[in-house]
CHARMM internal coordinates of N, CA and C (Angstrom, degrees):
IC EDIT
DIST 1 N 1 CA 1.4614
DIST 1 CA 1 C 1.5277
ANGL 1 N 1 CA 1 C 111.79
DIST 1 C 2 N 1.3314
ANGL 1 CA 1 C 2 N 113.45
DIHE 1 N 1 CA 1 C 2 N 138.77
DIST 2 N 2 CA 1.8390
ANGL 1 C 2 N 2 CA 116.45
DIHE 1 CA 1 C 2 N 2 CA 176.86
DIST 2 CA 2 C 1.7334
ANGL 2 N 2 CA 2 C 103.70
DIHE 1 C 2 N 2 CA 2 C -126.92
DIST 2 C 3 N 1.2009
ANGL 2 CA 2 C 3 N 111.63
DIHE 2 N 2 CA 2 C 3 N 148.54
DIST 3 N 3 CA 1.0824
ANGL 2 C 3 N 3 CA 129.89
DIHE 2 CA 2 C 3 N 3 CA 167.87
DIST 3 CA 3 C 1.6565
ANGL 3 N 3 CA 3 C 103.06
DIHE 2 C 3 N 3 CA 3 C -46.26
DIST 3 C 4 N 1.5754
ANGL 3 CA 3 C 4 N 110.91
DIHE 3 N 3 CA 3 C 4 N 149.31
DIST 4 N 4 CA 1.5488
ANGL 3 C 4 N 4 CA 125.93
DIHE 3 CA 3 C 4 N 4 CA -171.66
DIST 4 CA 4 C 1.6337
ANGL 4 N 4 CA 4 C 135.75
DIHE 3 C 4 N 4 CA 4 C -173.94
DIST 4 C 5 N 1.3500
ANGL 4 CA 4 C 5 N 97.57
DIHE 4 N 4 CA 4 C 5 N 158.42
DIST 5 N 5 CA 1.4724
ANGL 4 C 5 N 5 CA 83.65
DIHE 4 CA 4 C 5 N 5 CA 173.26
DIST 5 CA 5 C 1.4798
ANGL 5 N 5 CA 5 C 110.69
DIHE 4 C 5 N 5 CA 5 C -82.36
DIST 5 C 6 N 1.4885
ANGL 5 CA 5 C 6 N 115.75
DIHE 5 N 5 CA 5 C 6 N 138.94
DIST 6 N 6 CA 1.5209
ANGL 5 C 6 N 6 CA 122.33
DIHE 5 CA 5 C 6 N 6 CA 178.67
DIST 6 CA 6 C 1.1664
ANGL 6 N 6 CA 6 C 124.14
DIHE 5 C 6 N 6 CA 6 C -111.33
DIST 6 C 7 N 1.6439
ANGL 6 CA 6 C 7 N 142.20
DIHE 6 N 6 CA 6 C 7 N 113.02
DIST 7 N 7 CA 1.2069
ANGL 6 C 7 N 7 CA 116.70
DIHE 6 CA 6 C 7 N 7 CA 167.82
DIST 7 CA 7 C 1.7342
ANGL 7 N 7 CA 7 C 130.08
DIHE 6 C 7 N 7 CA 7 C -113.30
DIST 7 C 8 N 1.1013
ANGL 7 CA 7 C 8 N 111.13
DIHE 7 N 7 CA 7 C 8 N 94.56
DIST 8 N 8 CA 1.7597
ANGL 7 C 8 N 8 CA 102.62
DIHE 7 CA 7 C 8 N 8 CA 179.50
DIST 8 CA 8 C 1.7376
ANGL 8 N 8 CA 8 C 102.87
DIHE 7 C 8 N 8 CA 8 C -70.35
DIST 8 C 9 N 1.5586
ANGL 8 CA 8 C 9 N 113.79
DIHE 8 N 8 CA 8 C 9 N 130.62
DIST 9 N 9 CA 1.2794
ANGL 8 C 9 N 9 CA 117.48
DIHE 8 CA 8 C 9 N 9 CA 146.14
DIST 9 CA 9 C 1.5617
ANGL 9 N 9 CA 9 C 115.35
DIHE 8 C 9 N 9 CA 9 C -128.25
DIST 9 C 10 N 1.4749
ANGL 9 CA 9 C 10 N 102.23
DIHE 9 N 9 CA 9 C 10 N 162.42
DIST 10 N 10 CA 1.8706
ANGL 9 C 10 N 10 CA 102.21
DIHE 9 CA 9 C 10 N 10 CA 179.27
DIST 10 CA 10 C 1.9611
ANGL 10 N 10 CA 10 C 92.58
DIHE 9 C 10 N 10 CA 10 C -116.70
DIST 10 C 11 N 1.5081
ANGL 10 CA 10 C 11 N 79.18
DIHE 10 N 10 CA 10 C 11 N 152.49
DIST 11 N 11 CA 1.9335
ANGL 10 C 11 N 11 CA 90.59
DIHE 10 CA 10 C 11 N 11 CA -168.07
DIST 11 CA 11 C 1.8582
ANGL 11 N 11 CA 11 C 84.47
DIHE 10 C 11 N 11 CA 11 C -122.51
DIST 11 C 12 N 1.6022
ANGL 11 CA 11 C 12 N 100.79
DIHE 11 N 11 CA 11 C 12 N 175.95
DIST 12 N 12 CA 1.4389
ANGL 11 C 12 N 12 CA 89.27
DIHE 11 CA 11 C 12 N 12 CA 178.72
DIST 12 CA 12 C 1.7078
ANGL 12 N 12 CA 12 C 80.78
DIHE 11 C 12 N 12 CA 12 C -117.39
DIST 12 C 13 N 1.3996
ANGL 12 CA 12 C 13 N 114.75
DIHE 12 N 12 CA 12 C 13 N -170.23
DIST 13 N 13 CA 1.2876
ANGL 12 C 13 N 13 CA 122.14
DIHE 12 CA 12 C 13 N 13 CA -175.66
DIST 13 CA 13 C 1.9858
ANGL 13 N 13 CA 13 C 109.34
DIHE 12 C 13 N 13 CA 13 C -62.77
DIST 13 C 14 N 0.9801
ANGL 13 CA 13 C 14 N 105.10
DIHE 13 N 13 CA 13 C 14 N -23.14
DIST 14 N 14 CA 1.4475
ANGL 13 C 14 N 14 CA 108.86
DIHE 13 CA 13 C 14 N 14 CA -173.36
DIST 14 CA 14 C 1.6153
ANGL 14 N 14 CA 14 C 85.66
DIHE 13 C 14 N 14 CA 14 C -82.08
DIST 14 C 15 N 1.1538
ANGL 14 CA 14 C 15 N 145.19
DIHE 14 N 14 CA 14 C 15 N -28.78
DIST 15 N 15 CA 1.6647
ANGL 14 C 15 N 15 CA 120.75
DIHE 14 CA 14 C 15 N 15 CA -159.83
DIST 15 CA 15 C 1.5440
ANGL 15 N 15 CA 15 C 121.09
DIHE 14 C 15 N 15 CA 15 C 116.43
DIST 15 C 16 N 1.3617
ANGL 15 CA 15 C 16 N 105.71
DIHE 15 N 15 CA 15 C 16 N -14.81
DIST 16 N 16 CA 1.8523
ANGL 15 C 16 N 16 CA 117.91
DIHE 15 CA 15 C 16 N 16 CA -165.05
DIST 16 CA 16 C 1.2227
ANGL 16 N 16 CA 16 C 81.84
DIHE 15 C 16 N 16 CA 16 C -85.93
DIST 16 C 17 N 1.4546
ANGL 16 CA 16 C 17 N 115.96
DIHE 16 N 16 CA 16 C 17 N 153.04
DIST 17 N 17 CA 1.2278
ANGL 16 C 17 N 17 CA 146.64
DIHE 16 CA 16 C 17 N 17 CA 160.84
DIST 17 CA 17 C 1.0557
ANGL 17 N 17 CA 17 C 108.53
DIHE 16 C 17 N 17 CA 17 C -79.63
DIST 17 C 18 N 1.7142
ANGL 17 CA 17 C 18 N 118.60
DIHE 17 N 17 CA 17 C 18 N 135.13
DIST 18 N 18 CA 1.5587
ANGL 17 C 18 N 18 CA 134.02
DIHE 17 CA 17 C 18 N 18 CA -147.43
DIST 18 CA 18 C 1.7179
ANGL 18 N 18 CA 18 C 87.19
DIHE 17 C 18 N 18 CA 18 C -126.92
DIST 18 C 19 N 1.6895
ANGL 18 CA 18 C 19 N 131.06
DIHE 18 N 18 CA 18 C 19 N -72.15
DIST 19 N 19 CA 0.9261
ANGL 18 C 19 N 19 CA 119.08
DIHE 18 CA 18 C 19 N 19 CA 168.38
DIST 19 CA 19 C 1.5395
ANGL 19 N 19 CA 19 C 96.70
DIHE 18 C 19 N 19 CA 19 C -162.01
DIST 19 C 20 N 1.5258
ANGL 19 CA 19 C 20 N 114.55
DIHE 19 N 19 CA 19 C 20 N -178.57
DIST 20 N 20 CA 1.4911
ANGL 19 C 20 N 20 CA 138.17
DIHE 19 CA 19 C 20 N 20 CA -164.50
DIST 20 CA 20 C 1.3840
ANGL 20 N 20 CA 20 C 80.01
DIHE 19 C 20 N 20 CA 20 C -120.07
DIST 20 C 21 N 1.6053
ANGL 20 CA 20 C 21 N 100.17
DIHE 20 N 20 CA 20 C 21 N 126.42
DIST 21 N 21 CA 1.6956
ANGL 20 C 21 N 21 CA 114.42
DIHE 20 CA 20 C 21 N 21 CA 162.15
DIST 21 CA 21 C 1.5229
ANGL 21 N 21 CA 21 C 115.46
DIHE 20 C 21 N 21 CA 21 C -109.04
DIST 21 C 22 N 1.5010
ANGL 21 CA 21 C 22 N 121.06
DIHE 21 N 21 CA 21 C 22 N -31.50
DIST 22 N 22 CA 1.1246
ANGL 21 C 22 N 22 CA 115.50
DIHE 21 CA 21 C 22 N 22 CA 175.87
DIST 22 CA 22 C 1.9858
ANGL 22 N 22 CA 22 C 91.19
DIHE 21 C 22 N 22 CA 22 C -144.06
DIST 22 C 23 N 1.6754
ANGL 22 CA 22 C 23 N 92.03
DIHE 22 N 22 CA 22 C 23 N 138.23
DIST 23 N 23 CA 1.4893
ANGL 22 C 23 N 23 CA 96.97
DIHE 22 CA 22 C 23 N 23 CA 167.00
DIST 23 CA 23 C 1.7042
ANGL 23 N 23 CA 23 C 108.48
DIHE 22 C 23 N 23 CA 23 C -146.91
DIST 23 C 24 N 0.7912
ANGL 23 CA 23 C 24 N 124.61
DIHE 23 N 23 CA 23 C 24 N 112.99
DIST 24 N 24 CA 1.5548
ANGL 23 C 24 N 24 CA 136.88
DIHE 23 CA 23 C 24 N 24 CA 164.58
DIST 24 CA 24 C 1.4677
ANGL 24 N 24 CA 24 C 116.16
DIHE 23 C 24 N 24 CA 24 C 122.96
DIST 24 C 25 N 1.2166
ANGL 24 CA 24 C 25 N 129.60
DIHE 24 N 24 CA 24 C 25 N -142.03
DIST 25 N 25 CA 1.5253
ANGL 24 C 25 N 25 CA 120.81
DIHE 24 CA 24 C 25 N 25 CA -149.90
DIST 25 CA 25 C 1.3700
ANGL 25 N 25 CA 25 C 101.78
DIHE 24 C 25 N 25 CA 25 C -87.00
DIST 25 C 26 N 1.7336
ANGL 25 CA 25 C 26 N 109.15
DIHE 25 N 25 CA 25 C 26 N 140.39
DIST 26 N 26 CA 1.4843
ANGL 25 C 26 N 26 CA 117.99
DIHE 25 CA 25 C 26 N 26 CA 179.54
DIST 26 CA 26 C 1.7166
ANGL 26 N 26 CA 26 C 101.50
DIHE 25 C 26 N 26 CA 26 C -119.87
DIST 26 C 27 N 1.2402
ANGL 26 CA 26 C 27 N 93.08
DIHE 26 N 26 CA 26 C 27 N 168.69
DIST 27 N 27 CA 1.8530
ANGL 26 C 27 N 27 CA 101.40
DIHE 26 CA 26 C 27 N 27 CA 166.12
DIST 27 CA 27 C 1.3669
ANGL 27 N 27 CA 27 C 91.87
DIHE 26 C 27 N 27 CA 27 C -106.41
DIST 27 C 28 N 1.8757
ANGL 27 CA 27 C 28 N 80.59
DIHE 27 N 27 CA 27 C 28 N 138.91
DIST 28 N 28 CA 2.1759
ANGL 27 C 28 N 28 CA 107.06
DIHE 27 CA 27 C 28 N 28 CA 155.01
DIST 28 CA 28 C 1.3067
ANGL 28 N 28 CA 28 C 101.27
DIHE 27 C 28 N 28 CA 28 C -30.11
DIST 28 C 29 N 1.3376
ANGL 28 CA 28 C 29 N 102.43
DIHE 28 N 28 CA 28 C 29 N 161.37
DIST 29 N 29 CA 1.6798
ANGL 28 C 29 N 29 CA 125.63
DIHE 28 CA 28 C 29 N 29 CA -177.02
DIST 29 CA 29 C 1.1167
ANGL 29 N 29 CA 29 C 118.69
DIHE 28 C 29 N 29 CA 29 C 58.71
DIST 29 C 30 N 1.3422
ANGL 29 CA 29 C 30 N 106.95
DIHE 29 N 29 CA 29 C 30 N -166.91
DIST 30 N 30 CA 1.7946
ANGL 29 C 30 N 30 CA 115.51
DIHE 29 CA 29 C 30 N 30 CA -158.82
DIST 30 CA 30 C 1.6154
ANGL 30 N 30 CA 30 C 97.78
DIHE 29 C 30 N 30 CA 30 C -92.73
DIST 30 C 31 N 1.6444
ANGL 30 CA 30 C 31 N 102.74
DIHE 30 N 30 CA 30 C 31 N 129.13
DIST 31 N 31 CA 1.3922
ANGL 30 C 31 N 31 CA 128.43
DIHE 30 CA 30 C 31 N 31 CA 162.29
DIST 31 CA 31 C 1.8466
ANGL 31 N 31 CA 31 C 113.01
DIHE 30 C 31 N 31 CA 31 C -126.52
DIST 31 C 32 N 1.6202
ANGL 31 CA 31 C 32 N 90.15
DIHE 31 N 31 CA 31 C 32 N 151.82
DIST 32 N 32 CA 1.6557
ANGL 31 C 32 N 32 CA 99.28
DIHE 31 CA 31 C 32 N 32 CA -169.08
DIST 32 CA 32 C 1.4294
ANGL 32 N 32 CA 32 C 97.76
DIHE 31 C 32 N 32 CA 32 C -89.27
DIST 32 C 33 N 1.1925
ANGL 32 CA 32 C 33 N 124.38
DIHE 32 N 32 CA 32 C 33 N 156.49
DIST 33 N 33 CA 1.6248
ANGL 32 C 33 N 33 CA 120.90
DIHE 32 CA 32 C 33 N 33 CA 137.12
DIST 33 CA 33 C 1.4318
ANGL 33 N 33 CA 33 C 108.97
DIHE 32 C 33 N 33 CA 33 C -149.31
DIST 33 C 34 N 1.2282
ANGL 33 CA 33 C 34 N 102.11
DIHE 33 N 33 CA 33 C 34 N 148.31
DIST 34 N 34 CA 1.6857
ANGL 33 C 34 N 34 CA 133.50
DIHE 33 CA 33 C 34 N 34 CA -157.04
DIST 34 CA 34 C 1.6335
ANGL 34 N 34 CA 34 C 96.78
DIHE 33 C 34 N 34 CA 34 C -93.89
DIST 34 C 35 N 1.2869
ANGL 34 CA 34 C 35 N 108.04
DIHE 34 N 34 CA 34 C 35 N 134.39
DIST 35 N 35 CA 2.0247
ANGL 34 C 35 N 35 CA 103.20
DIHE 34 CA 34 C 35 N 35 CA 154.72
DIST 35 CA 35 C 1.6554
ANGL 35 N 35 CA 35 C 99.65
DIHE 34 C 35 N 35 CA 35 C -116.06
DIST 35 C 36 N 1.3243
ANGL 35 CA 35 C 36 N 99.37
DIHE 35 N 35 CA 35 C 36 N 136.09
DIST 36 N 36 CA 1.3008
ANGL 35 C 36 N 36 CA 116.01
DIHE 35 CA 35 C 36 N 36 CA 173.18
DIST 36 CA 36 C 1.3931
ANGL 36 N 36 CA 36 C 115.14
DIHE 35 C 36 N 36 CA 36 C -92.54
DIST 36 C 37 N 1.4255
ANGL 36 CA 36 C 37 N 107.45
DIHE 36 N 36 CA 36 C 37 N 33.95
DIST 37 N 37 CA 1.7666
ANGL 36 C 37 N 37 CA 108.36
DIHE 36 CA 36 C 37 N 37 CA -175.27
DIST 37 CA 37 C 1.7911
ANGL 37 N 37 CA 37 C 113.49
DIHE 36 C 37 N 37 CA 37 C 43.69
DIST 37 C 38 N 0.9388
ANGL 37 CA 37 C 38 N 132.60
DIHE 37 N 37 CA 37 C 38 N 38.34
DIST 38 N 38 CA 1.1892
ANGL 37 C 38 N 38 CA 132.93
DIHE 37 CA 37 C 38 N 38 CA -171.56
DIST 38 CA 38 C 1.4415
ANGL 38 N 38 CA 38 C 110.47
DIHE 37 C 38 N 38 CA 38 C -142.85
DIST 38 C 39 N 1.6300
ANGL 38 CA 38 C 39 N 105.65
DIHE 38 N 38 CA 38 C 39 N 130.97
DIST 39 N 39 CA 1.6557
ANGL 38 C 39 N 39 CA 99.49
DIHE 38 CA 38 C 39 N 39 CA -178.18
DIST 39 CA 39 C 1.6087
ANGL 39 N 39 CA 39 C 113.91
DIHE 38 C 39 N 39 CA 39 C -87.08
DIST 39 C 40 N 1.1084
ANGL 39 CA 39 C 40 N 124.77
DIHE 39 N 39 CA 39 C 40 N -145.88
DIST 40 N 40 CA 1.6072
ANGL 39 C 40 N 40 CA 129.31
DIHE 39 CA 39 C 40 N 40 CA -174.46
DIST 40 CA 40 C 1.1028
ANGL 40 N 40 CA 40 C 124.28
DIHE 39 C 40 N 40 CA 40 C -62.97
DIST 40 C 41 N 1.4320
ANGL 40 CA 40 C 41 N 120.75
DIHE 40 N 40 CA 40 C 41 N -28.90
DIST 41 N 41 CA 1.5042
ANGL 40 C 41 N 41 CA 145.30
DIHE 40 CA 40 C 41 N 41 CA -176.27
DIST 41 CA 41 C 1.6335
ANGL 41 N 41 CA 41 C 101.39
DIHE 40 C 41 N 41 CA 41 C -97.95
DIST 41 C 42 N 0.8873
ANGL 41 CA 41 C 42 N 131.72
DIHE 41 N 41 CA 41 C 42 N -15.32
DIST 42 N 42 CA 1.4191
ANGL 41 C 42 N 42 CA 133.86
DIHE 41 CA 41 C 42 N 42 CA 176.00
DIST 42 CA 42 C 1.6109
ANGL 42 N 42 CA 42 C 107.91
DIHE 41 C 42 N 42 CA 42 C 82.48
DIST 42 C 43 N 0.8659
ANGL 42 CA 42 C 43 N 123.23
DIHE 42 N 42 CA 42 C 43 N 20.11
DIST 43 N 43 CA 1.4564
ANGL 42 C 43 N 43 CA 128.90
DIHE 42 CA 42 C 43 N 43 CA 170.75
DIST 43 CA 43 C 1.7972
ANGL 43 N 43 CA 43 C 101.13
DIHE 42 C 43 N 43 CA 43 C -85.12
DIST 43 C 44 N 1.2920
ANGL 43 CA 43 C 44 N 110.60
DIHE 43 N 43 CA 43 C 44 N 134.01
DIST 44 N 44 CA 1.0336
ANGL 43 C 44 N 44 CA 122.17
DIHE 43 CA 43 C 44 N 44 CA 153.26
DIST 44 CA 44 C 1.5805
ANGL 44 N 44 CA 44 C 136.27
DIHE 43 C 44 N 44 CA 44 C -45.28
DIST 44 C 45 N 1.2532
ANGL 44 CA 44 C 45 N 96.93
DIHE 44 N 44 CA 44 C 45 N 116.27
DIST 45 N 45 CA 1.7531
ANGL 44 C 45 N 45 CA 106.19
DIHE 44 CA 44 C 45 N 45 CA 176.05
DIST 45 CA 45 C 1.8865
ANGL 45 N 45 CA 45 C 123.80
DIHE 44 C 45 N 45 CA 45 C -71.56
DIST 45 C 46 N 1.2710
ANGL 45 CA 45 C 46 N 114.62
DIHE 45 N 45 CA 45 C 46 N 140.63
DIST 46 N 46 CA 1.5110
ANGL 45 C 46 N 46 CA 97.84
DIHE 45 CA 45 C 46 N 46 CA 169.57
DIST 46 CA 46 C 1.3374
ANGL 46 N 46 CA 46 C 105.58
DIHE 45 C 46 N 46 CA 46 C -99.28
DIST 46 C 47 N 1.9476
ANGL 46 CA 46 C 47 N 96.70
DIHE 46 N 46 CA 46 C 47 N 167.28
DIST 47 N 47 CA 1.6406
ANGL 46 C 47 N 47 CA 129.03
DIHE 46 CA 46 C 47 N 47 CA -150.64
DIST 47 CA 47 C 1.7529
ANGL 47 N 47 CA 47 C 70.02
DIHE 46 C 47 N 47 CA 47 C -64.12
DIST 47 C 48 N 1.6463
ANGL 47 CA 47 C 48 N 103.44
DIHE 47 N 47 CA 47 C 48 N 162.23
DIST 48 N 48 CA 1.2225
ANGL 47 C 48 N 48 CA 119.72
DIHE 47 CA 47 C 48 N 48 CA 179.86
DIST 48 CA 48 C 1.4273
ANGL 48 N 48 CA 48 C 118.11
DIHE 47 C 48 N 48 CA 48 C 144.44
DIST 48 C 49 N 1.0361
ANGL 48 CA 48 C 49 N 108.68
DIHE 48 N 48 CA 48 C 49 N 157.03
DIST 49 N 49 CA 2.3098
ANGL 48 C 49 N 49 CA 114.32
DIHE 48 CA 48 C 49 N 49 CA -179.21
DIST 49 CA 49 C 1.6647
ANGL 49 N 49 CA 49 C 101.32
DIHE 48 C 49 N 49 CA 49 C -59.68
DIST 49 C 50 N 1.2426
ANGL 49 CA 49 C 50 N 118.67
DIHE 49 N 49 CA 49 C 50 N 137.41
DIST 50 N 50 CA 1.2203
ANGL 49 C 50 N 50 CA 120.54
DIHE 49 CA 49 C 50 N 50 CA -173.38
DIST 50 CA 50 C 1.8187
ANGL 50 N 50 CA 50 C 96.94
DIHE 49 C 50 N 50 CA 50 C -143.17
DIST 50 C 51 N 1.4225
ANGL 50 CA 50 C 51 N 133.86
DIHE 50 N 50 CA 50 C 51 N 151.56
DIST 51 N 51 CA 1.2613
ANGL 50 C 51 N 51 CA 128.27
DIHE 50 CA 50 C 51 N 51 CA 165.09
DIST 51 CA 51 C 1.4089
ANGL 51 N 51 CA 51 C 95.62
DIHE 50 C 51 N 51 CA 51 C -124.67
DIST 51 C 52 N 1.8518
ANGL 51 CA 51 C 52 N 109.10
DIHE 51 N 51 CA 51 C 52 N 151.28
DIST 52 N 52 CA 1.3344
ANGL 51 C 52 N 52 CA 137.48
DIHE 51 CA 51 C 52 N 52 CA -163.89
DIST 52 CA 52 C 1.7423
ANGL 52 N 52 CA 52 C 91.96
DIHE 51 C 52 N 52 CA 52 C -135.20
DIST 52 C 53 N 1.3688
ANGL 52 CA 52 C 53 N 122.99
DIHE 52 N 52 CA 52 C 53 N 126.36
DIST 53 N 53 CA 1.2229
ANGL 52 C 53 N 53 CA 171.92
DIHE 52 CA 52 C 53 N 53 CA 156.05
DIST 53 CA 53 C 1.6950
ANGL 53 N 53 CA 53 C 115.61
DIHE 52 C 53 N 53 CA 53 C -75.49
DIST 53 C 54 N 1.1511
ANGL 53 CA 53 C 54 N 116.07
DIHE 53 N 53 CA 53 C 54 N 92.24
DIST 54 N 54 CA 1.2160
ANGL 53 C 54 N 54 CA 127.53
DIHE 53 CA 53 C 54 N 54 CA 175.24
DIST 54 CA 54 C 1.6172
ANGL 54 N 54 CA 54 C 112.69
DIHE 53 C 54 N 54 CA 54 C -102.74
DIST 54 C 55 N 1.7800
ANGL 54 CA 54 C 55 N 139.44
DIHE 54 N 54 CA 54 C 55 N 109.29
DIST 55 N 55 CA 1.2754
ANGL 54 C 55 N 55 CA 128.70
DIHE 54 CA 54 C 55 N 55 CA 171.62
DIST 55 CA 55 C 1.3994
ANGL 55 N 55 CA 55 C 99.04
DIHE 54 C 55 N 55 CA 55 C -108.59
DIST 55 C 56 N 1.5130
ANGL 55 CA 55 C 56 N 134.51
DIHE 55 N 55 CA 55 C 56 N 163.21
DIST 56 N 56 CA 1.5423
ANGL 55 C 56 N 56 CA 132.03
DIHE 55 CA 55 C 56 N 56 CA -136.67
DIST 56 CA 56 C 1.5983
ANGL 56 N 56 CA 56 C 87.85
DIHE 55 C 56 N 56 CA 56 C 176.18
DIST 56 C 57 N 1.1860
ANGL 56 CA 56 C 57 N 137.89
DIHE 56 N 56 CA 56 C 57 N 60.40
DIST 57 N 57 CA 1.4932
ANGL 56 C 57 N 57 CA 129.08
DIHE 56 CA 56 C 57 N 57 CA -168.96
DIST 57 CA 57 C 1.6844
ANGL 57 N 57 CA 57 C 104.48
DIHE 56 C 57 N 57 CA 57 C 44.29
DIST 57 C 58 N 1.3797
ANGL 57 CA 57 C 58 N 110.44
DIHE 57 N 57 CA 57 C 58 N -127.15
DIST 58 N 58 CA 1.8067
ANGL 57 C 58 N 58 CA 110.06
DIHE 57 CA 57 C 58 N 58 CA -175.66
DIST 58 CA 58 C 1.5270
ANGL 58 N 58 CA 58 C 108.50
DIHE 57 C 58 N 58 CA 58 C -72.86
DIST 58 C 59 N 1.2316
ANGL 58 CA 58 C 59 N 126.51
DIHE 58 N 58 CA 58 C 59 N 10.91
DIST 59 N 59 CA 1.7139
ANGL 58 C 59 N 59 CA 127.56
DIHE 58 CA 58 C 59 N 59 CA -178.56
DIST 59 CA 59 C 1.8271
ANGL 59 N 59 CA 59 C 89.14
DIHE 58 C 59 N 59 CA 59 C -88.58
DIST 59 C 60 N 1.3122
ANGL 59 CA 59 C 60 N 82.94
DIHE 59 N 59 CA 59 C 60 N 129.89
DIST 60 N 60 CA 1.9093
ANGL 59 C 60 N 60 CA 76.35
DIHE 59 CA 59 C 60 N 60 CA 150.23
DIST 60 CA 60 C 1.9470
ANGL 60 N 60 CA 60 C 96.15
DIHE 59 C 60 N 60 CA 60 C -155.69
DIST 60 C 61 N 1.2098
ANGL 60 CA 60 C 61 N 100.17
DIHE 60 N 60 CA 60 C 61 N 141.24
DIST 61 N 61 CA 1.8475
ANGL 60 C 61 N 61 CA 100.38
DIHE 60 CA 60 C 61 N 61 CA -176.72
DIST 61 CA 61 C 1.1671
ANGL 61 N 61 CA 61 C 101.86
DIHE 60 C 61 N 61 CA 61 C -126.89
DIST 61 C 62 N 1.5804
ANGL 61 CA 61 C 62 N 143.54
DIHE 61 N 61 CA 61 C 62 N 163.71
DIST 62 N 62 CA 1.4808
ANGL 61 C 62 N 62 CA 154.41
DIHE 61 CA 61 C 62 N 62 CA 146.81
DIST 62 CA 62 C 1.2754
ANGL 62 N 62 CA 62 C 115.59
DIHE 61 C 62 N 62 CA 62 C -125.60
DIST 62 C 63 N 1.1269
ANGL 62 CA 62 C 63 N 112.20
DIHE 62 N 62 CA 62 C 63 N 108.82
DIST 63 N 63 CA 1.5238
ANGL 62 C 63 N 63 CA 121.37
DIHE 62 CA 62 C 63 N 63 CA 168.03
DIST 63 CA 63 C 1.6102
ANGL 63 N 63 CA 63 C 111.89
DIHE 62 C 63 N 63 CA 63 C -103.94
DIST 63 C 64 N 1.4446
ANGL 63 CA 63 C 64 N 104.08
DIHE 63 N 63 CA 63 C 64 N 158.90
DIST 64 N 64 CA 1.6489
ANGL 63 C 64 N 64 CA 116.09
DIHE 63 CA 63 C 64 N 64 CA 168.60
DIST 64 CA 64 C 1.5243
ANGL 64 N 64 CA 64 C 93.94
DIHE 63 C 64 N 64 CA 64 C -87.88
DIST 64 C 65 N 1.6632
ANGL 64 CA 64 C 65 N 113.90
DIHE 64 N 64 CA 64 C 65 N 148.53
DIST 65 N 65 CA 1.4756
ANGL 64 C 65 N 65 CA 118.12
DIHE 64 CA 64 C 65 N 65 CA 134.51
DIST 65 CA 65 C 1.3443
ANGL 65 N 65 CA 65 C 109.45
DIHE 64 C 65 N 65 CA 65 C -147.07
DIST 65 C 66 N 1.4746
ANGL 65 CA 65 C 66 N 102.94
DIHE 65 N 65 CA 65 C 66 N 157.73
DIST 66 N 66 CA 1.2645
ANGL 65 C 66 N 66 CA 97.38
DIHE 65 CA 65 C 66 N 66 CA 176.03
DIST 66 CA 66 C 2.0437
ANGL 66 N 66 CA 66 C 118.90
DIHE 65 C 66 N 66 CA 66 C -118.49
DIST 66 C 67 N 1.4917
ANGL 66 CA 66 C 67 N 84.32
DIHE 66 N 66 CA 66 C 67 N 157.15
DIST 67 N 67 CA 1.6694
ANGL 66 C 67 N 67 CA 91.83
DIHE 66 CA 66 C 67 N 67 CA -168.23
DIST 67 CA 67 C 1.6503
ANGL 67 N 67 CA 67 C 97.55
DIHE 66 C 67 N 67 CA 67 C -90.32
DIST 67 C 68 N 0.8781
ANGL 67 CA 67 C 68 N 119.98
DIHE 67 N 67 CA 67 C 68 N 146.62
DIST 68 N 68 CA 1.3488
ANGL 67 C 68 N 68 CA 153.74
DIHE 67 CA 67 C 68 N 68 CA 179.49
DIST 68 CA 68 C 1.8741
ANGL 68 N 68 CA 68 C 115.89
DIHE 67 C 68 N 68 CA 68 C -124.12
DIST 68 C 69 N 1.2711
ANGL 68 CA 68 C 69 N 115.94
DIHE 68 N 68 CA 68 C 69 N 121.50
DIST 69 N 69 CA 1.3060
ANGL 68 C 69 N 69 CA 134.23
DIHE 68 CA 68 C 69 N 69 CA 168.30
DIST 69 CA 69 C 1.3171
ANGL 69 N 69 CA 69 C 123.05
DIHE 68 C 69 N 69 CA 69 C -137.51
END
COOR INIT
IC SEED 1 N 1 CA 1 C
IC BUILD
């Protein structure tokens, strides 16, 4: 693992950008990050399928998860 720029974002099922949880330089190894169900404006999101966007230098992943309330 090397130090990097990181970007987590969450999309909603349509594609819109929900919010940026982490953007710019991280340290090697394992780090947590939390969603506070809340998009950019800090308003609360509803329970529903959401996809999360991970970039990692040449890594990039998309997973579904879903929120629960």
């Amino acid at each position: 693992p090397e130090d990097g720029l990181v970007n987590i974002t969450i999309y909603d099922m349509m594609g819109r950008q929900i919010s940026t949880l982490v953007s710019g330089q991280q340290t090697a190894g394992y780090n947590i990050v939390q969603w506070n169900a809340t998009n950019t404006f800090g308003e609360a999101v509803s329970a529903g399928l959401y996809l999360y966007t991970i970039h990692a230098g040449e890594f990039t992943q998309t997973r579904k998860m879903v929120l629960l309330k």
